[in-house]
Biopython code that builds the backbone (N, CA, C, O; Angstrom):
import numpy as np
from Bio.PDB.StructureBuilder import StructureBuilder

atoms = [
    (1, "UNK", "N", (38.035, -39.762, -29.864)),
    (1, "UNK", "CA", (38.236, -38.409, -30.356)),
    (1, "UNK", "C", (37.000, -37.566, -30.067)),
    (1, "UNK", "O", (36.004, -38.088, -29.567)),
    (2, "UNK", "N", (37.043, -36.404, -30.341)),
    (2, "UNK", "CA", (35.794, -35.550, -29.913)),
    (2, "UNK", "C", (35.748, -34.764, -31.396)),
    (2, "UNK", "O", (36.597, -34.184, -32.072)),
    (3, "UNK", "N", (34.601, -34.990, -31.519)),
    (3, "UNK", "CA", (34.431, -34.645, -32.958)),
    (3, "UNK", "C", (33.151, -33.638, -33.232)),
    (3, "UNK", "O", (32.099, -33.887, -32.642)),
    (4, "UNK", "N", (33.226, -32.537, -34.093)),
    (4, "UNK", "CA", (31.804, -31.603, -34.091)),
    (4, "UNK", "C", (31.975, -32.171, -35.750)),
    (4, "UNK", "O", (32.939, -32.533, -36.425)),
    (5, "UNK", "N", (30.421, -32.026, -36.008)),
    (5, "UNK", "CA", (29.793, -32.250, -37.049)),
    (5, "UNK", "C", (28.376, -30.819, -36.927)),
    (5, "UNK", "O", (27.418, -30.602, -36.184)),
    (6, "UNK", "N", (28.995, -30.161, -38.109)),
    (6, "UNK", "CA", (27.952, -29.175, -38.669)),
    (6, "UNK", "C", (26.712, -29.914, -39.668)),
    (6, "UNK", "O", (26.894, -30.759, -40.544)),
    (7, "UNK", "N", (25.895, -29.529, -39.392)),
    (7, "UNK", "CA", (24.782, -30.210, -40.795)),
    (7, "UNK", "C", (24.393, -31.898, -39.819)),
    (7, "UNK", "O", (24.090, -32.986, -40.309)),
    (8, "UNK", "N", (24.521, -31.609, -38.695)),
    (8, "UNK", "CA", (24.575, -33.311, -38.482)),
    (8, "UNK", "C", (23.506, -33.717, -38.105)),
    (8, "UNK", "O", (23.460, -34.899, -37.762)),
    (9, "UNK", "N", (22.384, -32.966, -38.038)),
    (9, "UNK", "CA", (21.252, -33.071, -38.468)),
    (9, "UNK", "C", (20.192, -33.683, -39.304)),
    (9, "UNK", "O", (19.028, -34.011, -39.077)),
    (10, "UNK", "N", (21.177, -33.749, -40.629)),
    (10, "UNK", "CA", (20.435, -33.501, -41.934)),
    (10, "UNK", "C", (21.165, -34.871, -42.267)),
    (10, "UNK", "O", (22.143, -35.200, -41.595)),
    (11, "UNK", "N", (20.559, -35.906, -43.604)),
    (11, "UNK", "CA", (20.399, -37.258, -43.929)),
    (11, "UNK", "C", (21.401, -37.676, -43.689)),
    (11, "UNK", "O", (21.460, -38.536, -42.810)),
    (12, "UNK", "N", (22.576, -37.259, -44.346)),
    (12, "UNK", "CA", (24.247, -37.606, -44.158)),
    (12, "UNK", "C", (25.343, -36.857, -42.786)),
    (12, "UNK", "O", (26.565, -36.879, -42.638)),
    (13, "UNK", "N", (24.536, -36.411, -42.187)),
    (13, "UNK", "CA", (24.924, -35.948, -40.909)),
    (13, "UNK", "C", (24.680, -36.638, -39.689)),
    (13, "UNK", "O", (25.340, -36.620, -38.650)),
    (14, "UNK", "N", (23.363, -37.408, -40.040)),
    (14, "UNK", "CA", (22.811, -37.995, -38.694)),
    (14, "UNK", "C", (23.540, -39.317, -39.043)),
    (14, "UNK", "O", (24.215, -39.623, -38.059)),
    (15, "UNK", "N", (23.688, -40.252, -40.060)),
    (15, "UNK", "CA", (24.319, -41.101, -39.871)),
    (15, "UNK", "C", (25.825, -41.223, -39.977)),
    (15, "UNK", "O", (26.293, -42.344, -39.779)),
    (16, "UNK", "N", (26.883, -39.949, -40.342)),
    (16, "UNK", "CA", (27.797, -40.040, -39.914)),
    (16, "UNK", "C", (27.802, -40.169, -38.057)),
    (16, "UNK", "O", (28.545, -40.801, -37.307)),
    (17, "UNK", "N", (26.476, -39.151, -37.743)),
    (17, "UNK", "CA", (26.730, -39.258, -36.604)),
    (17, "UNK", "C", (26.934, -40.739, -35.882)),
    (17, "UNK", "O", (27.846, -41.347, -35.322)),
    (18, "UNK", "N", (25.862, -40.908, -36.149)),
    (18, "UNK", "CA", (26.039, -42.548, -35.797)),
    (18, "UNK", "C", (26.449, -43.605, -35.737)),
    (18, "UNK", "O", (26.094, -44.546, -35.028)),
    (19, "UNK", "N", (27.781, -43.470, -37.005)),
    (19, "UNK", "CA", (28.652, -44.394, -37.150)),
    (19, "UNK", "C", (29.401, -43.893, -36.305)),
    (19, "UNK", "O", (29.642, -44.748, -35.453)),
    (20, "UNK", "N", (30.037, -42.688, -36.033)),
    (20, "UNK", "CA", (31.047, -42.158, -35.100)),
    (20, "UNK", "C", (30.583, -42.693, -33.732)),
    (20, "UNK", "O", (31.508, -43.049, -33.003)),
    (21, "UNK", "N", (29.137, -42.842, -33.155)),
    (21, "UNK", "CA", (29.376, -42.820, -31.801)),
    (21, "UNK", "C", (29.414, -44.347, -31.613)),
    (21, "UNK", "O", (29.456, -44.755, -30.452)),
    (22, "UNK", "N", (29.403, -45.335, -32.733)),
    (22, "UNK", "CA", (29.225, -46.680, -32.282)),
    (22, "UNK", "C", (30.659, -46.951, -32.511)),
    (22, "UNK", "O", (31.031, -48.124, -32.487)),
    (23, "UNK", "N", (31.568, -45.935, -32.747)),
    (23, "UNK", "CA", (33.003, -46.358, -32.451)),
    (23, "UNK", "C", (33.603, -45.725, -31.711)),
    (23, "UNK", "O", (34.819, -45.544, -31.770)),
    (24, "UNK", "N", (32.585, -45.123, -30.597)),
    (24, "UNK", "CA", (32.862, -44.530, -29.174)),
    (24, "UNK", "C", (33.322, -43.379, -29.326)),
    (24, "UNK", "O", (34.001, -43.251, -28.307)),
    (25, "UNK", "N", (33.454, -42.141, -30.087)),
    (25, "UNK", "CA", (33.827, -40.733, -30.299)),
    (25, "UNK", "C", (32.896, -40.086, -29.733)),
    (25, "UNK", "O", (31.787, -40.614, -29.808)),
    (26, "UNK", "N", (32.997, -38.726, -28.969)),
    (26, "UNK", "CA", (32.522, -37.998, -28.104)),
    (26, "UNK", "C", (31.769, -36.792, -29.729)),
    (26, "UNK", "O", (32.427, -36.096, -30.501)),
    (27, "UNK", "N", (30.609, -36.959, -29.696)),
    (27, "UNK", "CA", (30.247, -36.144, -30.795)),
    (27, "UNK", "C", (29.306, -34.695, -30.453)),
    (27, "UNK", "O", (28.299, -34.645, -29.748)),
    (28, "UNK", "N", (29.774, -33.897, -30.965)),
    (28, "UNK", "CA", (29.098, -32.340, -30.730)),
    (28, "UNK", "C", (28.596, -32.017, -32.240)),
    (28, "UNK", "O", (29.273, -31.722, -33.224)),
    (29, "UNK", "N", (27.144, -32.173, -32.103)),
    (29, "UNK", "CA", (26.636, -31.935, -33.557)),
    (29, "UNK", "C", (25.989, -30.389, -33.385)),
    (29, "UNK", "O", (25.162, -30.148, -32.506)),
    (30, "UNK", "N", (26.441, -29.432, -34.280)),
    (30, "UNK", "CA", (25.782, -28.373, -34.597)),
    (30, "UNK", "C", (25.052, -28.179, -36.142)),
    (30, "UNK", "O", (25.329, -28.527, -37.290)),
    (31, "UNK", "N", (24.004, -27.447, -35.503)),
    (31, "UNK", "CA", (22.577, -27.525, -37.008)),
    (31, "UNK", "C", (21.746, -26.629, -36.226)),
    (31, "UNK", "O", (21.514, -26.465, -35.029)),
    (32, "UNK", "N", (21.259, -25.932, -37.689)),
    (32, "UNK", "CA", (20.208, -24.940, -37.175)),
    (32, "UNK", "C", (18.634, -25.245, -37.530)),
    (32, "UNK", "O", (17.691, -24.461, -37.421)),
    (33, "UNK", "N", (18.618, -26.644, -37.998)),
    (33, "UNK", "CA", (16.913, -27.110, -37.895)),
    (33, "UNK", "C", (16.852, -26.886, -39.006)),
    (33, "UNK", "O", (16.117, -27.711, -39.549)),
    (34, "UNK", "N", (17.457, -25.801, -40.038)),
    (34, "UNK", "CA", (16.684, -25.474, -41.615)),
    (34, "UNK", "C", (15.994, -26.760, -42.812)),
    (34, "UNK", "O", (14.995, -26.806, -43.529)),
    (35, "UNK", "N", (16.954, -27.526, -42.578)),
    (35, "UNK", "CA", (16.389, -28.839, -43.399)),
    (35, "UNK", "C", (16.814, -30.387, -42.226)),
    (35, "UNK", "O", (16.660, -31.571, -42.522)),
    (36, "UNK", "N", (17.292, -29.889, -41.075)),
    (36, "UNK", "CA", (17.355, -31.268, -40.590)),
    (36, "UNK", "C", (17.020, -31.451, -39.709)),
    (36, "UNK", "O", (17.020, -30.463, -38.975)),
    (37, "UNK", "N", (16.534, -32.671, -39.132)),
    (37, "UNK", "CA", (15.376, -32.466, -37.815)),
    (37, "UNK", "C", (15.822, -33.601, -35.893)),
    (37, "UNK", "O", (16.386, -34.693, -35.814)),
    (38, "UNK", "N", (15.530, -33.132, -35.272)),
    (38, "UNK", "CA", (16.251, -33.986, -34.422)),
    (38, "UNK", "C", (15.764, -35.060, -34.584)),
    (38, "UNK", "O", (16.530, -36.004, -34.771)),
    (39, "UNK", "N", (14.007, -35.335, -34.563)),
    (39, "UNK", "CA", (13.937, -36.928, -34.949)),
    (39, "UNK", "C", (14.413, -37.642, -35.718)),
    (39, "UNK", "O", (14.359, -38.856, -35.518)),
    (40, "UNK", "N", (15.004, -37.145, -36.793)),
    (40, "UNK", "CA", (15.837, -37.732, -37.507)),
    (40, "UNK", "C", (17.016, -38.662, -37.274)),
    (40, "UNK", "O", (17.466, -39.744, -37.654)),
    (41, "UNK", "N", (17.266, -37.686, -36.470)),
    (41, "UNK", "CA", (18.760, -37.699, -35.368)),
    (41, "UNK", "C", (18.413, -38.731, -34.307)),
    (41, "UNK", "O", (19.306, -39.437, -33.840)),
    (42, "UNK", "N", (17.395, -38.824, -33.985)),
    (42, "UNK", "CA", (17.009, -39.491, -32.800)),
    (42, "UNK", "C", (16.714, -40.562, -33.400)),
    (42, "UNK", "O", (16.551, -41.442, -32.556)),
    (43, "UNK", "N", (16.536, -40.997, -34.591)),
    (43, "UNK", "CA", (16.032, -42.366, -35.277)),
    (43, "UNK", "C", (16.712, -43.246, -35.486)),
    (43, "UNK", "O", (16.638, -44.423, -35.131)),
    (44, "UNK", "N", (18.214, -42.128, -36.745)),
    (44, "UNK", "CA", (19.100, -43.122, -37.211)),
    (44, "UNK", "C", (20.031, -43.503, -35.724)),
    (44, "UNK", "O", (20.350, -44.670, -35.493)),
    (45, "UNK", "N", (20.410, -42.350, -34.767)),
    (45, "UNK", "CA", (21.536, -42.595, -33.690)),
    (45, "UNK", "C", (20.572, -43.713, -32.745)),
    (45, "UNK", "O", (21.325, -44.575, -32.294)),
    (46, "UNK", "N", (19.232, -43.924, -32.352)),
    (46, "UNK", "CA", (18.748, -44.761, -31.692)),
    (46, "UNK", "C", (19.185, -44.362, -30.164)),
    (46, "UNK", "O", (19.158, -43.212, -29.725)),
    (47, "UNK", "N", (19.657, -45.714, -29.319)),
    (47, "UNK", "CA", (19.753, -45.318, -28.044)),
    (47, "UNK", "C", (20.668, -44.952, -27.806)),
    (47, "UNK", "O", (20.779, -44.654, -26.617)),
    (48, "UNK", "N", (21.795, -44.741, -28.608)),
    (48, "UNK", "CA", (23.155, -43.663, -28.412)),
    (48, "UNK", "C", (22.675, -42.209, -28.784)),
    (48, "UNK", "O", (23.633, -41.476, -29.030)),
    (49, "UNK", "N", (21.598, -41.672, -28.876)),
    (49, "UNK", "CA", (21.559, -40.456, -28.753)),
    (49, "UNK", "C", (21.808, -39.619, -28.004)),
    (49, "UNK", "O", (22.264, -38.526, -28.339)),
    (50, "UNK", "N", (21.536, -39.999, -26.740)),
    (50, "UNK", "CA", (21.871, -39.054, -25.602)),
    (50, "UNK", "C", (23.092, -38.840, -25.320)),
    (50, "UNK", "O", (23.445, -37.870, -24.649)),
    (51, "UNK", "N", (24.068, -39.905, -25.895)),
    (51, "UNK", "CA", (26.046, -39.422, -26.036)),
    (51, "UNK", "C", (25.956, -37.846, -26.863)),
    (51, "UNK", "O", (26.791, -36.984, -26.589)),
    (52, "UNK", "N", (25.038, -37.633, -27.720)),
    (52, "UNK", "CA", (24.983, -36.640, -28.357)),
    (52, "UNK", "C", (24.940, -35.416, -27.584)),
    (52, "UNK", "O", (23.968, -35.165, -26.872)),
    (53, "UNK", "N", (26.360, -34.308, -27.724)),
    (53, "UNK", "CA", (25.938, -32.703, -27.650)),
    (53, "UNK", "C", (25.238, -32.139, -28.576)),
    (53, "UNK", "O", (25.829, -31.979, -29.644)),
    (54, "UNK", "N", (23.954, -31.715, -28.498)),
    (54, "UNK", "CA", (23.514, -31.083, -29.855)),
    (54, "UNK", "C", (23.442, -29.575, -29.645)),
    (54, "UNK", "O", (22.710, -29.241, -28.713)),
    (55, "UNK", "N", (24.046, -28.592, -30.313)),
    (55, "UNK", "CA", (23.675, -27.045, -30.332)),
    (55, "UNK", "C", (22.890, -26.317, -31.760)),
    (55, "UNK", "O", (23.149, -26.311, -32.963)),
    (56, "UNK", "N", (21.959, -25.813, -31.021)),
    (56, "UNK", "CA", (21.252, -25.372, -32.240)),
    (56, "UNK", "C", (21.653, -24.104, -32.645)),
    (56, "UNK", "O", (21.310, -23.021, -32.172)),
    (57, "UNK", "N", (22.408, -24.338, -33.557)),
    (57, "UNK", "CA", (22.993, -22.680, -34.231)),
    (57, "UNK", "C", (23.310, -22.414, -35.055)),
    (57, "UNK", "O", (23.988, -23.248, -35.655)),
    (58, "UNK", "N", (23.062, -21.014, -35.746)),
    (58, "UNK", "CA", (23.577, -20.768, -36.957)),
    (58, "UNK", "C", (24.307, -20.378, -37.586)),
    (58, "UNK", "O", (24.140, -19.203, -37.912)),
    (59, "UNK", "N", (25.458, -21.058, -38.096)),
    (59, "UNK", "CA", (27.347, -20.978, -38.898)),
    (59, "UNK", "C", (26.857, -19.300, -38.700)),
    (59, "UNK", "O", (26.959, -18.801, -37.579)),
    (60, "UNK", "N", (26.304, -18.449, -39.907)),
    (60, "UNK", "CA", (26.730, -17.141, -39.935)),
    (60, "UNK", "C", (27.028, -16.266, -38.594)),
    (60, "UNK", "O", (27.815, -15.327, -38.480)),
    (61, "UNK", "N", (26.068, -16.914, -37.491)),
    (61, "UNK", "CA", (26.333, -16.014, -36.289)),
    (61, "UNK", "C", (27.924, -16.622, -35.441)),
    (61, "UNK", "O", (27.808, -17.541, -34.631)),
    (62, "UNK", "N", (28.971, -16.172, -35.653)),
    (62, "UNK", "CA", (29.791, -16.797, -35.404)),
    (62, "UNK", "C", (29.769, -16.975, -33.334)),
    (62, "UNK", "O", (30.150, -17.986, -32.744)),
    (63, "UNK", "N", (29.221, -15.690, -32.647)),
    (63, "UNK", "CA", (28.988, -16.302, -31.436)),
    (63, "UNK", "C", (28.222, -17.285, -30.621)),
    (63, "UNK", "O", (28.328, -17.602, -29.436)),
    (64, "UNK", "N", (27.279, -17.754, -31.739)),
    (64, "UNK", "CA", (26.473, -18.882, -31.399)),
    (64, "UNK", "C", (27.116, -20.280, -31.427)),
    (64, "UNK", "O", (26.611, -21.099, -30.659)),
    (65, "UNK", "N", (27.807, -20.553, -31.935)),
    (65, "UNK", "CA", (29.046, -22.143, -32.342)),
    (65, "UNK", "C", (30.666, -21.778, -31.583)),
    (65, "UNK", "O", (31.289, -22.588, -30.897)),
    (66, "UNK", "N", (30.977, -20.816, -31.806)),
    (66, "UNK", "CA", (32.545, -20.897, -31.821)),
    (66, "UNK", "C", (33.384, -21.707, -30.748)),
    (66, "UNK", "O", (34.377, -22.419, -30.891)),
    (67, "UNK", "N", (32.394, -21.238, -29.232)),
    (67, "UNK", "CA", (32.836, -21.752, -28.043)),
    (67, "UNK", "C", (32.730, -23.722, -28.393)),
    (67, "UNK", "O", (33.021, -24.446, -27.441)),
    (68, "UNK", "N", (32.451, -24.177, -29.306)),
    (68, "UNK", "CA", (32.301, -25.650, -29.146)),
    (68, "UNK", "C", (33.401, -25.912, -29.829)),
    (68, "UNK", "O", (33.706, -27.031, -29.416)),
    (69, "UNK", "N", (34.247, -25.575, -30.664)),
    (69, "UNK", "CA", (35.171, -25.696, -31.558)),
    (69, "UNK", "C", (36.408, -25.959, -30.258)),
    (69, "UNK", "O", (37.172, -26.883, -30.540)),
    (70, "UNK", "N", (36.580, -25.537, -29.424)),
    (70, "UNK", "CA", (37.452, -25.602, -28.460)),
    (70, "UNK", "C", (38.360, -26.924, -28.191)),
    (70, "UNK", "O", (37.895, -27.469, -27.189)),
    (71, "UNK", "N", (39.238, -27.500, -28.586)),
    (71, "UNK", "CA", (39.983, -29.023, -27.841)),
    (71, "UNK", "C", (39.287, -30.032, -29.116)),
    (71, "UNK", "O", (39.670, -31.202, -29.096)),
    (72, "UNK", "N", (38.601, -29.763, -29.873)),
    (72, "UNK", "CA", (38.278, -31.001, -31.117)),
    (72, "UNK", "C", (39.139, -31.705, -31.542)),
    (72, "UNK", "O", (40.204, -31.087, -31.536)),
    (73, "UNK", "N", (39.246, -32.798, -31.954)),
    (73, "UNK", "CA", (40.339, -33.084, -32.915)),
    (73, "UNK", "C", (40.021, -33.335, -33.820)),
    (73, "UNK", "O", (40.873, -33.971, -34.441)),
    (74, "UNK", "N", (38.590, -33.070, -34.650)),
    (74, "UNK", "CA", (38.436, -33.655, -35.579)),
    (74, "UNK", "C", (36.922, -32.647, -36.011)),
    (74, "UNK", "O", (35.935, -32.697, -35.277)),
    (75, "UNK", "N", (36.948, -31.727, -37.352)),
    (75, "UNK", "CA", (35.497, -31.356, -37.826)),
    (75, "UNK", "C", (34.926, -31.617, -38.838)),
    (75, "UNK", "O", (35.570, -31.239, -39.816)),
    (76, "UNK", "N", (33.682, -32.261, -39.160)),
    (76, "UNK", "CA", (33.075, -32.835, -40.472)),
    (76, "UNK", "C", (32.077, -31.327, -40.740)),
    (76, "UNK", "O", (31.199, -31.055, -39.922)),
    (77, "UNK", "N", (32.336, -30.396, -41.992)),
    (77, "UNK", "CA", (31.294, -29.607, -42.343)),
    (77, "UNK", "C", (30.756, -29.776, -43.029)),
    (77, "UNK", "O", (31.158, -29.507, -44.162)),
    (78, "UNK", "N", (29.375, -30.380, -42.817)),
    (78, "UNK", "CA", (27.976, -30.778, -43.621)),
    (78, "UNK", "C", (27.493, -29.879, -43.925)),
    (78, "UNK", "O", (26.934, -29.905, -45.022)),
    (79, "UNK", "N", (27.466, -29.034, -43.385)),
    (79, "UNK", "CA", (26.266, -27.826, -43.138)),
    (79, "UNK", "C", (26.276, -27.486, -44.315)),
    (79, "UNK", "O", (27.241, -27.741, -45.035)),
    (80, "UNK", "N", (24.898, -26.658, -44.871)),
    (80, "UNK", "CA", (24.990, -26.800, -46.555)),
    (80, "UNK", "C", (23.588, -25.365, -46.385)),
    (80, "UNK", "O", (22.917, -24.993, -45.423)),
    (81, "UNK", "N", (23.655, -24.933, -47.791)),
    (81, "UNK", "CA", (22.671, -23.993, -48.043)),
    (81, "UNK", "C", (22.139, -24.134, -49.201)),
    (81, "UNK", "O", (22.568, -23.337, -50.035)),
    (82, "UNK", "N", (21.110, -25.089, -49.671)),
    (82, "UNK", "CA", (20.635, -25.410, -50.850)),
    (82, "UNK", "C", (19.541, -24.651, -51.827)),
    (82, "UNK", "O", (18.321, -24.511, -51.743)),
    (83, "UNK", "N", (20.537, -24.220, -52.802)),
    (83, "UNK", "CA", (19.762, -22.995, -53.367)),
    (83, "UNK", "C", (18.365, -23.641, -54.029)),
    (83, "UNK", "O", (17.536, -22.904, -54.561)),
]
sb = StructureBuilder()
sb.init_structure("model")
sb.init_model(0)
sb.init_chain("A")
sb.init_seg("    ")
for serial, (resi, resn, name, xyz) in enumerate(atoms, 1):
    if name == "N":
        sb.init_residue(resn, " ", resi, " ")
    sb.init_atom(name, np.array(xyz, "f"), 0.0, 1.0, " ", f" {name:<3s}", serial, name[0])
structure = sb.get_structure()
């Protein structure tokens, strides 16, 4: 499946990511850096990182993300704004 994950960045994002790609899903993670970091991303996913699309962008700007939403079958929204 091809799957976008918002927030996938951030603690519970990077390792959904990671469970998804070790069961072979095509993953497009979008995050705008605010609390989550790629090393992060690069730690828990290990050497399946580079399966990773990552776009750095931010939900409110809707022309920065929208074009990735395209043919998904599947979206996890993490993305979060912690007051």
């Amino acid at each position: 499946m091809k799957i976008v994950i918002t927030g996938g960045a951030g603690m519970i994002g990077s390792n959904l990511t990671a469970r998804l790609l070790e069961k072979g899903h095509d993953i497009i993670v979008i995050d705008n850096l605010w609390r989550g970091s790629i090393q992060y991303l690069k730690d828990v996913c290990g050497n399946n990182f580079n399966k990773i699309q990552f776009v750095n962008a931010d939900l409110s700007v809707i022309s920065d993300w929208a074009e990735w939403f395209k043919d998904v079958d599947c979206v996890y929204h993490l993305a979060d704004i912690v007051a």
